[in-house]
C-alpha positions as CSV (number, residue, x, y, z in Angstrom):
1,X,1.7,-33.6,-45.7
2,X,-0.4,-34.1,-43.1
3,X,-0.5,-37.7,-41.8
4,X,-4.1,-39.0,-39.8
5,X,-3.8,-41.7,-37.2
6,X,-7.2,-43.4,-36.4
7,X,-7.0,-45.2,-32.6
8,X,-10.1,-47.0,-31.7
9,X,-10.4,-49.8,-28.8
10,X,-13.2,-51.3,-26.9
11,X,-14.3,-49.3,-23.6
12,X,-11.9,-50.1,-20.2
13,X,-8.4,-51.5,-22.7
14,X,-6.9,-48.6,-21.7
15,X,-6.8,-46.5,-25.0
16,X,-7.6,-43.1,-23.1
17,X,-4.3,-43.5,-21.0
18,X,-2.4,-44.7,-23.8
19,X,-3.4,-41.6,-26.3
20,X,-2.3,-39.3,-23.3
21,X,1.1,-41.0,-23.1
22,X,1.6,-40.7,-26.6
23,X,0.8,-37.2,-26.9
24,X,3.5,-36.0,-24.6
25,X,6.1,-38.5,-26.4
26,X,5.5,-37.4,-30.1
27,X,5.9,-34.1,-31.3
28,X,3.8,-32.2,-33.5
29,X,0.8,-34.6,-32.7
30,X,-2.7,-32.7,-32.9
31,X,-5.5,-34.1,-31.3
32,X,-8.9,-34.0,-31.8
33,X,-11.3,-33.6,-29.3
34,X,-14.5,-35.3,-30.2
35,X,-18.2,-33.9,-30.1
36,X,-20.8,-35.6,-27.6
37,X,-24.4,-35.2,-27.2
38,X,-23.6,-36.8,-23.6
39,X,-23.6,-35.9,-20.4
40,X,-20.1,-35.4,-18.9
41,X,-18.7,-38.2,-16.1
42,X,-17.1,-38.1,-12.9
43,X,-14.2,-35.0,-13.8
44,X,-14.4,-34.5,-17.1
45,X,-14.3,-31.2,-18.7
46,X,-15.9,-30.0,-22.0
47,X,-12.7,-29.0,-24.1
48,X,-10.8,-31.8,-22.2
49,X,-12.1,-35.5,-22.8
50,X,-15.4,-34.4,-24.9
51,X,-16.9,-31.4,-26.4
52,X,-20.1,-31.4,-24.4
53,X,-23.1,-29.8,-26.9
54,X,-26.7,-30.3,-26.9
55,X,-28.6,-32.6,-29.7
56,X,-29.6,-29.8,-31.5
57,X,-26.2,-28.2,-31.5
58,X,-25.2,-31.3,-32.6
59,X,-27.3,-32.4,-35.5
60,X,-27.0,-28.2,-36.8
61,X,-23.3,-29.1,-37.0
62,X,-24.5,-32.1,-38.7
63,X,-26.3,-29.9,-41.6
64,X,-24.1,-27.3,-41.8
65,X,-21.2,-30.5,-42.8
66,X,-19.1,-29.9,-39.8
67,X,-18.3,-33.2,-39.2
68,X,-15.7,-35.7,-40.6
69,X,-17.5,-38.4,-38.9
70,X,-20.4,-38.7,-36.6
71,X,-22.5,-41.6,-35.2
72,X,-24.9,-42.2,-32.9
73,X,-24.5,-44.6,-30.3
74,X,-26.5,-45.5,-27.3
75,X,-29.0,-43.1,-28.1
76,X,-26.2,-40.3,-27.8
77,X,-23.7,-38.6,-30.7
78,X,-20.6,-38.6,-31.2
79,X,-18.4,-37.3,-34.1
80,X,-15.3,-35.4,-35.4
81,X,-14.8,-31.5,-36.6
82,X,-13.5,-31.0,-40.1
83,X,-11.5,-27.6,-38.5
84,X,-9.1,-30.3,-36.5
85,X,-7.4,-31.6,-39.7
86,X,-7.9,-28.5,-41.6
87,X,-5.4,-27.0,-38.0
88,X,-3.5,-29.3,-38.3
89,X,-2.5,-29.0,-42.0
90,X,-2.0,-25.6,-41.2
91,X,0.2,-26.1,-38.2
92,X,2.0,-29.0,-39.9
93,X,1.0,-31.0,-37.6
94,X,-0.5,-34.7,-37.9
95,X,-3.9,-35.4,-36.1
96,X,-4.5,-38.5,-34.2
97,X,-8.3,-39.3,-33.7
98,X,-9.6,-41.7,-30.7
99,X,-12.8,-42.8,-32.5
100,X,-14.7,-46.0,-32.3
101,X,-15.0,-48.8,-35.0
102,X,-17.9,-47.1,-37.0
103,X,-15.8,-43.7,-37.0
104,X,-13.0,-45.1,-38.5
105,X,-14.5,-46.8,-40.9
106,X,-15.9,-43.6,-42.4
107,X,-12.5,-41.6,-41.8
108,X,-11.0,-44.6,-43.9
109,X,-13.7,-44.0,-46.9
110,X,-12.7,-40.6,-47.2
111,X,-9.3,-40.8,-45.7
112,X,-7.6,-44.2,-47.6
113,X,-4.2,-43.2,-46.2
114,X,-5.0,-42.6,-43.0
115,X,-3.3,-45.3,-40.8
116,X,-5.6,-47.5,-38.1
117,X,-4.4,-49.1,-34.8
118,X,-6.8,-51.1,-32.6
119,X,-6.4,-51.7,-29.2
120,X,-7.0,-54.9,-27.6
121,X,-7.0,-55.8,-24.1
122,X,-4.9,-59.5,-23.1
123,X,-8.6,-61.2,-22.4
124,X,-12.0,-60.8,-21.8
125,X,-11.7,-61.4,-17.9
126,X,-8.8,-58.5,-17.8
127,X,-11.3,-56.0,-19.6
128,X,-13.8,-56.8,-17.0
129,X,-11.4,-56.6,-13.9
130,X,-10.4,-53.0,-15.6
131,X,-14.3,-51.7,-16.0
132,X,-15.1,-53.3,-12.8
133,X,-11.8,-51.6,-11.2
134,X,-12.8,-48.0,-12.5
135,X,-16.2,-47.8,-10.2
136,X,-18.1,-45.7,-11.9
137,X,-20.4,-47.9,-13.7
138,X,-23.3,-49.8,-12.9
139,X,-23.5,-53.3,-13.0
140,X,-25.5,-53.1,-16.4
141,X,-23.3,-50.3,-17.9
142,X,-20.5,-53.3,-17.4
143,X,-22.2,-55.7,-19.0
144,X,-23.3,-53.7,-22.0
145,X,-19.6,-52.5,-22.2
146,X,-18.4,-55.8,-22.4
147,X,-21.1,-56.9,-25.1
148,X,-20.3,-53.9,-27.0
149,X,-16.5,-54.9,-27.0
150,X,-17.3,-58.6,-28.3
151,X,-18.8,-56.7,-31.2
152,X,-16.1,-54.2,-31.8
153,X,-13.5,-56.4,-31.8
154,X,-15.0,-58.1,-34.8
155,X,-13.8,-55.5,-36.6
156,X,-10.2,-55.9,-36.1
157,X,-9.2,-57.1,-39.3
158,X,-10.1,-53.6,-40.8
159,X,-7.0,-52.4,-39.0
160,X,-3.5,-52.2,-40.1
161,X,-1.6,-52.7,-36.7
162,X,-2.7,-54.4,-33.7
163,X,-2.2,-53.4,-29.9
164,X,-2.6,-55.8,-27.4
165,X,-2.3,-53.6,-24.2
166,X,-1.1,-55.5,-21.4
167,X,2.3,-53.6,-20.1
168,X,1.2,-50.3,-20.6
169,X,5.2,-49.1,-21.3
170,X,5.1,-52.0,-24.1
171,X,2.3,-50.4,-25.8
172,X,3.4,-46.6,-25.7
173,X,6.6,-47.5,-27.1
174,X,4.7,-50.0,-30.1
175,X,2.1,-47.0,-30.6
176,X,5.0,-44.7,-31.4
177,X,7.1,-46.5,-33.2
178,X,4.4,-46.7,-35.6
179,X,3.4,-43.7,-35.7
180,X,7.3,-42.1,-36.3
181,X,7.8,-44.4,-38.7
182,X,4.8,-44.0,-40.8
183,X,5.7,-40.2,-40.7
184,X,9.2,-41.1,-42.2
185,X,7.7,-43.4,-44.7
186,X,5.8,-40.7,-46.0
187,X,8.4,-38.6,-46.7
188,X,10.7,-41.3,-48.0
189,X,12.8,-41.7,-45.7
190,X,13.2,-44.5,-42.3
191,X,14.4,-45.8,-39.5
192,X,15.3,-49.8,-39.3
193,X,14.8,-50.1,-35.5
194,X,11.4,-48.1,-35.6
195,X,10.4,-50.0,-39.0
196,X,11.3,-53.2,-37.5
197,X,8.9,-52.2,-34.0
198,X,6.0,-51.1,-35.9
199,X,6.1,-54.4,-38.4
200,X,6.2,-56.8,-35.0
201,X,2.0,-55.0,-34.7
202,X,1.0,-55.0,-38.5
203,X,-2.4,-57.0,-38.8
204,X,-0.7,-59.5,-41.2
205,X,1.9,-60.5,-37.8
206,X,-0.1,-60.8,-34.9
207,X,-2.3,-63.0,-36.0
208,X,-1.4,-65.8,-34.2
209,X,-1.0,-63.7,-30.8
210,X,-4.6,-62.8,-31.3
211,X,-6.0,-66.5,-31.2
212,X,-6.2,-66.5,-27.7
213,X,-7.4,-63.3,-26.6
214,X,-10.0,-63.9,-29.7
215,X,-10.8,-67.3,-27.9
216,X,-11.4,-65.9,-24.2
217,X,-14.2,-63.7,-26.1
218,X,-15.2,-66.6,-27.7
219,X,-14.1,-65.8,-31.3
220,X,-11.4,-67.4,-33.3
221,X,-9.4,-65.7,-36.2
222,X,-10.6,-67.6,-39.3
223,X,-14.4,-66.9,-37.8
224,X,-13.7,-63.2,-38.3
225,X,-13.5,-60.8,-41.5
């Protein structure tokens, strides 16, 4: 049985990093690489980060019911190929997808099993330093990064574990914990030091580490669903 881990985070927490790290520590991880009406930036390759099509390539795929999920965002889309899970049921692999908030809330309506982690960085002003730290944005692409993050992290609660990224060897150890014990839950079987890591970043048990990093973006937990 093929199990599907949704990863979503706002831009600059450091979710692209993590997802590489965990890819070389779990076996018999697929990956999907998402579709982008984009432009490519800085090195990366079509294949690689993105699938680089046109708009019209795009929405075809769109009517021809390629996708798992798509949105648009920014005026550009973005979505997922059926043919990664239907590989990776074949290969008996499980798939992880890197998708933002609105993906993974359409994975979950047709995927209910599928499990959801979101990334979180320690606070507002450390998500800045790391956008303003990568250089390859303008000073407006910053700021509408950040405003999209103080809107995506709203959707936290829709999650079933919680990453707050700070030591980046922390979080790669968290991320796959969860996801080798979830793989052993579903085949009835476990492990009581990886159950007892993953359950420390369940929704339900973070809550009250989240109060602060909510408050630095000027949210609290009880103001969010």
């Amino acid at each position: 049985m093929t199990n599907v881990f949704i990863i979503s985070a706002p831009s600059g927490s450091g979710k692209s990093t993590l997802v590489n790290k965990i890819r070389e520590a779990v076996p018999h991880l697929a990956f999907s690489v998402s579709y982008t009406t984009r432009s490519p930036r800085g090195q990366e390759r079509d294949g690689h980060e993105y699938y680089f099509v046109s708009r019209e390539k795009f929405e075809q795929m769109i009517r021809e019911n390629d996708f798992l999920e798509y949105a648009d965002v920014f005026g550009n889309y973005y979505g997922t190929a059926r043919r990664f899970l239907a590989n990776a049921e074949e290969q008996g692999n499980d798939l992880l997808l890197d998708i933002d908030v609105q993906g993974a809330s359409q994975i979950k309506s047709k995927l209910p099993d599928a499990v959801s982690i979101f990334v979180l960085p320690p606070t507002r002003e450390e998500l800045e330093r790391r956008l303003r730290e990568r250089s390859q944005d303008s000073e407006s692409v910053i700021q509408r990064r950040l405003g999209d993050a103080n809107r995506e992290i709203e959707n936290y609660g829709k999650y079933d574990y919680i990453l707050v990224n700070d030591r980046l060897a922390d979080s790669v150890d968290a991320l796959k914990a969860i996801l080798l014990s979830q793989r052993l839950e579903r085949r009835d079987r476990s492990d009581s030091g990886l159950s007892a890591t993953a359950e420390k970043y369940r929704l339900e048990n973070v809550r009250q580490r989240l109060q602060p990093i909510l408050q630095s973006f000027g949210k609290t937990a009880a103001g969010v669903k």
